[in-house]
C-alpha positions as CSV (number, residue, x, y, z in Angstrom):
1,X,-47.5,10.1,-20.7
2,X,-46.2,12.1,-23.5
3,X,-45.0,14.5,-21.6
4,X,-42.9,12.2,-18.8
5,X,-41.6,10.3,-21.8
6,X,-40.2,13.8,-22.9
7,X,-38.2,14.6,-19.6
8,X,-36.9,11.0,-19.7
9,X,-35.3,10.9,-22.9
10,X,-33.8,14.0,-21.6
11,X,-33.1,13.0,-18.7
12,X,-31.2,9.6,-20.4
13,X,-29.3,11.9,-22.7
14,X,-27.7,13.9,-20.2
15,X,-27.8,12.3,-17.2
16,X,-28.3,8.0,-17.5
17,X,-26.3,8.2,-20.5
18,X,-24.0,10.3,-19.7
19,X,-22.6,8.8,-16.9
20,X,-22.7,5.6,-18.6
21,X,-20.0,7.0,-21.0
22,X,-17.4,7.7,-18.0
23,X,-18.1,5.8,-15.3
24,X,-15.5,3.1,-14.2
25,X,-16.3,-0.8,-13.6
26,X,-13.2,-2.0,-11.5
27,X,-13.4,-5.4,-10.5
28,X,-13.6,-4.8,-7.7
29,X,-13.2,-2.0,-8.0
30,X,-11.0,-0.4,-9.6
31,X,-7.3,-0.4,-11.8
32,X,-4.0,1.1,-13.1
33,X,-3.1,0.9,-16.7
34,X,-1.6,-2.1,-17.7
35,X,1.9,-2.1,-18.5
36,X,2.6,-5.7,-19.1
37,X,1.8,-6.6,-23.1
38,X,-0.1,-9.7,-22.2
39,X,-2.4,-8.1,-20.0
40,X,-4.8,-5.5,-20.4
41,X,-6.9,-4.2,-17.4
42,X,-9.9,-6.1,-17.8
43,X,-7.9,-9.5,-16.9
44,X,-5.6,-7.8,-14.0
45,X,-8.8,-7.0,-12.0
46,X,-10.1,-10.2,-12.7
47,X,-6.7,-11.6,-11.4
48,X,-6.3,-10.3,-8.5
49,X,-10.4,-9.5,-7.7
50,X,-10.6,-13.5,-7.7
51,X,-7.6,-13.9,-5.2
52,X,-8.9,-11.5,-2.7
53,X,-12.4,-12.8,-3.2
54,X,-10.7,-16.2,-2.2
55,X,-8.9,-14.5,0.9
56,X,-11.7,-13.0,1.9
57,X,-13.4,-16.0,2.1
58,X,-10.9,-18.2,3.7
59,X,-10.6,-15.5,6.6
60,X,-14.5,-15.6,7.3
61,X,-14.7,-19.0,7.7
62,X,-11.1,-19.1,10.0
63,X,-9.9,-21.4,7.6
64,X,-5.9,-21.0,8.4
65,X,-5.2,-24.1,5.7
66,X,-7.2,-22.6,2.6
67,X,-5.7,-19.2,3.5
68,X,-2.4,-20.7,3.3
69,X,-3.0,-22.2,0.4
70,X,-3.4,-19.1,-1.8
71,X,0.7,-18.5,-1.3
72,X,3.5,-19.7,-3.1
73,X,5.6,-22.4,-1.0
74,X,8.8,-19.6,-0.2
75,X,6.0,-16.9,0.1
76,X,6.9,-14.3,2.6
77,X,4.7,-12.0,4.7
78,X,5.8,-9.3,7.1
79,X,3.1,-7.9,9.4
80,X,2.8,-4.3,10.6
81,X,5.2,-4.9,13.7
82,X,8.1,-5.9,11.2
83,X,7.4,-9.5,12.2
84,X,8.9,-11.6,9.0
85,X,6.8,-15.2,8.7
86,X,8.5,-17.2,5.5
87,X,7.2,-20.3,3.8
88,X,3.5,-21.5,3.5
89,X,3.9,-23.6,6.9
90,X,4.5,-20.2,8.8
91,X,1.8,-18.3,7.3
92,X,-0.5,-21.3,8.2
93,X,0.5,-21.1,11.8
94,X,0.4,-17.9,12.3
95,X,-3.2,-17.4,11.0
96,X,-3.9,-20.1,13.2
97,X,-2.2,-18.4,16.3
98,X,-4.1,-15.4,14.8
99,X,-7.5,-17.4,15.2
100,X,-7.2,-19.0,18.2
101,X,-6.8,-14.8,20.4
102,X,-8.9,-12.6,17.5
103,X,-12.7,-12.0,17.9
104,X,-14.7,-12.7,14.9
105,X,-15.5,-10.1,12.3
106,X,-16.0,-9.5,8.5
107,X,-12.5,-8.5,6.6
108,X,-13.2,-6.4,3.7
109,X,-10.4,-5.7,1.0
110,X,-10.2,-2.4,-0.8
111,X,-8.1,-2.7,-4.0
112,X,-6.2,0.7,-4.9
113,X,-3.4,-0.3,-7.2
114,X,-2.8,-3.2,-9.5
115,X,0.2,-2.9,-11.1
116,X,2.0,-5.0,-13.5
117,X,5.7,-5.5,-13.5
118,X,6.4,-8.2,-15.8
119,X,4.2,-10.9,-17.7
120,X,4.0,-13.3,-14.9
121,X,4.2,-10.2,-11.5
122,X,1.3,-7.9,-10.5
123,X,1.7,-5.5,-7.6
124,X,-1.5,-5.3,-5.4
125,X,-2.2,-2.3,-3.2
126,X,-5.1,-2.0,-1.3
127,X,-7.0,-1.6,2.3
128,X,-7.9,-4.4,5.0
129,X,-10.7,-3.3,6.9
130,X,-11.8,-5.5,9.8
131,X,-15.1,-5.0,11.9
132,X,-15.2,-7.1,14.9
133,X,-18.5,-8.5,15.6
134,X,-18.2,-7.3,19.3
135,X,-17.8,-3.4,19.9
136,X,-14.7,-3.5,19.4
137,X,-12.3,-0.6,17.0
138,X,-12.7,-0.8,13.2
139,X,-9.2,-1.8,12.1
140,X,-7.7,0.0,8.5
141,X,-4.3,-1.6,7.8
142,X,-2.7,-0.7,4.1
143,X,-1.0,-3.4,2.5
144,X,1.0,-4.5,-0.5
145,X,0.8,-8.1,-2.5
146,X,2.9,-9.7,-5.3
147,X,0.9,-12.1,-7.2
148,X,3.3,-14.6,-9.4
149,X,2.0,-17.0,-12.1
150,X,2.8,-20.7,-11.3
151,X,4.0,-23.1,-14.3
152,X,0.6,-24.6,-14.7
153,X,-1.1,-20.9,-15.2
154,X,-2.4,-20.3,-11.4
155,X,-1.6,-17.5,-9.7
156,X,-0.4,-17.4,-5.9
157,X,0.7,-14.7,-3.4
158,X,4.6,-14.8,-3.4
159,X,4.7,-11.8,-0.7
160,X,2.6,-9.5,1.6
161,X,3.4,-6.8,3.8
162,X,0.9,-4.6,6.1
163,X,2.2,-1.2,5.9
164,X,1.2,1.8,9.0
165,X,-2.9,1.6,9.5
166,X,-4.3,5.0,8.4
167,X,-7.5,6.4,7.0
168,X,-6.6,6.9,3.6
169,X,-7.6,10.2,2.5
170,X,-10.8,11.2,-0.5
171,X,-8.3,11.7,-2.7
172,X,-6.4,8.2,-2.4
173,X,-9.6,6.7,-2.8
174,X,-10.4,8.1,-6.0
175,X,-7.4,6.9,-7.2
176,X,-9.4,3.7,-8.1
177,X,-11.0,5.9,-10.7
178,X,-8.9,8.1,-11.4
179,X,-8.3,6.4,-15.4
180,X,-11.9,8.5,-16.0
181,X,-9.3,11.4,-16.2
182,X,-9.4,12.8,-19.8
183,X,-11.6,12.7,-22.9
184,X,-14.8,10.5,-23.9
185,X,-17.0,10.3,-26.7
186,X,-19.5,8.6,-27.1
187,X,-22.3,8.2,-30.4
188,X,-25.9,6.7,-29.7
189,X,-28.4,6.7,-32.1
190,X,-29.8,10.5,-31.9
191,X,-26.8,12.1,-30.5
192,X,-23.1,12.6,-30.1
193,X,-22.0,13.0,-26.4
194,X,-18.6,14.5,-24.8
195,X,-17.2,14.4,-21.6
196,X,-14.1,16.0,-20.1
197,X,-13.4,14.5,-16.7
198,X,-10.7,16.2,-14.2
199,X,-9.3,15.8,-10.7
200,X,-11.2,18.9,-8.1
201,X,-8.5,21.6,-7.7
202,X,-7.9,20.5,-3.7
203,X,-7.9,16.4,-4.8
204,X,-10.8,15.4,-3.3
205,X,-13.0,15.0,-5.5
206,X,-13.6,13.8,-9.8
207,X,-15.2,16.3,-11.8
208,X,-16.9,15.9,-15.4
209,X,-18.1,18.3,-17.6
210,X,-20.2,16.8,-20.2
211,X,-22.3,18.4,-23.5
212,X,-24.5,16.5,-25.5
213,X,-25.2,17.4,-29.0
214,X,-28.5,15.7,-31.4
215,X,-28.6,15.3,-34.6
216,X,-31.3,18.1,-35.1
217,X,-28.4,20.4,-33.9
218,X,-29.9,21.0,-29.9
219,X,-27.2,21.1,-27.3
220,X,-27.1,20.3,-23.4
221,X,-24.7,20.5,-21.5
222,X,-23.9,19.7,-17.5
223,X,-21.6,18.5,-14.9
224,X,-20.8,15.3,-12.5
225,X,-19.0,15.4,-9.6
226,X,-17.7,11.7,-7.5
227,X,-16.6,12.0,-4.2
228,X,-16.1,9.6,-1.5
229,X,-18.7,9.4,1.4
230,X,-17.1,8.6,5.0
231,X,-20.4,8.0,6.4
232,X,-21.7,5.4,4.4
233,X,-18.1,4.1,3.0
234,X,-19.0,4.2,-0.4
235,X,-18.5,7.0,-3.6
236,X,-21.7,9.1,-4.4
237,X,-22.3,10.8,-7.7
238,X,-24.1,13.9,-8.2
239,X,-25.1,15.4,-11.8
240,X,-26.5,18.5,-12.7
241,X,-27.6,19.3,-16.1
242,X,-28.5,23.2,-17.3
243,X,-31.9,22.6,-18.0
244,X,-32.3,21.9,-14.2
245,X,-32.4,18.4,-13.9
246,X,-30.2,16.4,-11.2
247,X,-29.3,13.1,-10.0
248,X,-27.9,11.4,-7.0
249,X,-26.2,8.0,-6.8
250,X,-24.3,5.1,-4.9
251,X,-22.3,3.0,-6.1
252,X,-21.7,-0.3,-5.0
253,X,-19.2,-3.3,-6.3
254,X,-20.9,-6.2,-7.6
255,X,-20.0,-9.3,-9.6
256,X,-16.8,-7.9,-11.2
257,X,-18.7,-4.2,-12.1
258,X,-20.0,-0.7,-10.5
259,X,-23.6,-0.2,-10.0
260,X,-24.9,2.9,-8.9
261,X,-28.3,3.4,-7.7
262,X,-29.9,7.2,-9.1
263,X,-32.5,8.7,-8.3
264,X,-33.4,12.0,-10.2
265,X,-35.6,15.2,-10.0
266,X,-36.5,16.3,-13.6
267,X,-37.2,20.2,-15.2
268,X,-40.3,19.5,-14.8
269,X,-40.7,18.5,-10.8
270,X,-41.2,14.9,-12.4
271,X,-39.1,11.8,-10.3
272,X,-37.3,9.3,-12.1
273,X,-34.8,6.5,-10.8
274,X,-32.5,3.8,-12.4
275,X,-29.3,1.8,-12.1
276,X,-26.0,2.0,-14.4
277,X,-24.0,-0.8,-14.3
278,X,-20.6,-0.6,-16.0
279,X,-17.8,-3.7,-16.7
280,X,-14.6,-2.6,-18.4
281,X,-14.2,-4.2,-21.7
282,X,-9.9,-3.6,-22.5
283,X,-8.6,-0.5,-21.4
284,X,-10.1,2.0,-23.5
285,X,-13.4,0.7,-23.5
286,X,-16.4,-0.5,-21.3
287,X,-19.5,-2.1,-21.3
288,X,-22.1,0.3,-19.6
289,X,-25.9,-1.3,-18.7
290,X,-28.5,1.1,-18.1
291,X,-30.9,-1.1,-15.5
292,X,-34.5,-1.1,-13.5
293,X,-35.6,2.2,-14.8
294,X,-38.5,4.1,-14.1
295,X,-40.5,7.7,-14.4
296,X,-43.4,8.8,-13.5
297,X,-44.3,5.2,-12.4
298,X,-43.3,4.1,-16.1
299,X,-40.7,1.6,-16.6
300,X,-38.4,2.2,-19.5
301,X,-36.5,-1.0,-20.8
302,X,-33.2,-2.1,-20.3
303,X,-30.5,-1.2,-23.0
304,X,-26.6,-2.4,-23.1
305,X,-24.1,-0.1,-25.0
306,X,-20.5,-0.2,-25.7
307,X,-18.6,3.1,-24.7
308,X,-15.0,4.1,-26.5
């Protein structure tokens, strides 16, 4: 197997590893840079990811009490019509009226912004997107959330209004990512890695240009484009390295960090497939875990690395 273990510490140096130096974990998905001196990004995702976690589970199981319970007592919450519903009690009762005339469905919440304005305020921005289980229309409706921190630490929706439904467009999506923008380096054992990571001229899509450089002075070098996929609602990677090796991913959001699933095509017509999982660690930092890999039917152990 000499010669697949070749390929595939090539294939981890500019590829697997590569990505793992750029690649965002948002709880959920995804952050802006804190502003707030208490905070850094890590704990506003965490923040606000558990509060929509909570929503999201209060609205599956039509639970109008618990999903009043997650705002303040003066909370107010103005729906798309203009509709103004103030206090806990009216926000109960109008999820209830909401229940009692909706079909049942799965509400997902995609977080854009998180935004701090003082120590104890975070702006939320995100998506609703509701698929009834009937055949009914998929309904997108952008909102915006102020989180406040209660006396005894908890934090509670003080306000919530639905803005216009739209699609948002590739570009606002990315947005979620969009802290990749600039330089990275990062040193393994073996090598020194860089990566320059830019918006697409048009918007639409994050680009990376990264080189790799060993200690025996040999260079690679490549790039890794992100884009959002319509089809299959998710972001897709691919990476292209100049030996000829390439990669496509998924990514998917799971327990407070990205995963994305890659599958590879080596120089030498060889397969090889993996998972990178990264969680941000501050906000110039990130825990990157390179998972489940395998070439040429060989599995390749798991390693965990700290990226700057």
């Amino acid at each position: 197997m000499t010669k697949v273990n070749g390929e595939l510490r090539q294939w981890e140096g500019t590829i697997m590893i590569r990505l793992g130096c750029v690649i965002l974990s948002i709880a959920s998905g995804l952050a802006a840079k804190a502003v707030a001196a208490d905070f850094d990004p890590a704990k506003l995702e965490q923040i606000v990811s558990s509060s929509a976690e909570k929503y999201v589970e209060a609205f599956q199981e039509r639970d109008s009490k618990k999903l009043a319970a997650l705002f303040t007592e003066a909370a107010v919450y103005i729906d798309g019509d203009g509709a103004v519903f103030h206090g806990r009690e009216a926000i109960q009762a109008e999820y209830e009226a909401y229940f009692e005339s909706a079909s049942k469905g799965e509400l997902k919440l995609e977080l854009t912004v998180i935004r701090p304005i003082a120590d104890n305020v975070i702006i939320e921005e995100g998506v609703s997107e509701f698929l009834p289980e009937d055949d009914g229309p998929v309904s997108l409706t952008r909102y915006a959330a102020t989180h406040v921190q209660q006396k005894d630490g908890e934090w509670l929706i003080a306000g919530v209004r639905e803005l216009a439904p739209a699609e948002m467009t590739n570009h606002e999506r990315l947005k979620a990512l969009q802290w990749l923008i600039g330089s990275w380096n990062e040193e393994v054992p073996g090598r020194v890695i860089t990566t320059e990571w830019t918006w697409s001229a048009d918007g639409s899509y994050l680009i990376a240009r990264f080189s790799m450089m060993t200690e025996d002075g040999t260079g690679r070098a490549g790039t890794h484009r992100v884009g959002w996929d319509a089809q299959r609602k998710q972001f897709r990677s691919w990476v292209f390295d100049a030996e000829g090796s390439f990669a496509e991913g998924t990514w998917a959001d799971r327990d407070g960090g990205w995963e994305i699933t890659l599958a590879a095509t080596l120089a030498s017509g060889e397969s090889a497939t993996g998972v990178l999982r990264y969680e941000r660690d501050g906000e110039d930092a990130m825990i990157v875990s390179q998972l489940r890999r395998v070439a040429g039917g060989e599995s390749v152990p798991d390693t965990e690395t700290r990226v700057v």
